[in-house]
C-alpha positions, 0 to 999 in steps of 0.5 A: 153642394152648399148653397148660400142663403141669400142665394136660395132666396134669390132662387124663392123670387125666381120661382114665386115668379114663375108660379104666378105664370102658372109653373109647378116644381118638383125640388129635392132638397135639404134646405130649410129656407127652399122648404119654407115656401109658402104652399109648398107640399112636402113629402118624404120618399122612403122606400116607395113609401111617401110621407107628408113632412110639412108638420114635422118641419115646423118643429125643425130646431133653429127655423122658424116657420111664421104662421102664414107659410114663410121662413123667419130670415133672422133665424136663419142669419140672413137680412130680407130679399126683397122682390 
């Protein structure tokens, strides 16, 4: 299922409410813009193995990642969701 940006930054707001209140998540996704949050622990799972993927995501073609965690919204064809 696809999922449209703007809709995933709306997903971003609901959780960085919930992590002020202390809430943790566990989120399997392909989405650049869900994986560009800021602290987000990132692993790959393969074959029981897991791999820290946050380096290799900053180097993902077309996002870009600002030094302070988050997604740059013009590479990625969406305007700012503001909180």
């Amino acid at each position: 299922m696809k999922v449209a940006p703007t809709r995933q930054m709306s997903l971003l707001i609901e959780i960085d409410r919930l992590v002020a209140e202390n809430s943790q998540f566990i989120i399997s996704t392909h989405s650049p813009i869900l994986m560009a949050y800021p602290g987000a622990e990132i692993y790959e799972i393969t074959g029981g193995v897991y791999a820290d993927m946050r380096k290799a995501l900053l180097e993902t073609e077309g996002v870009a990642f600002l030094p302070d965690g988050r997604v740059d919204m013009n590479l990625c064809g969406i305007k700012e969701v503001k909180k």
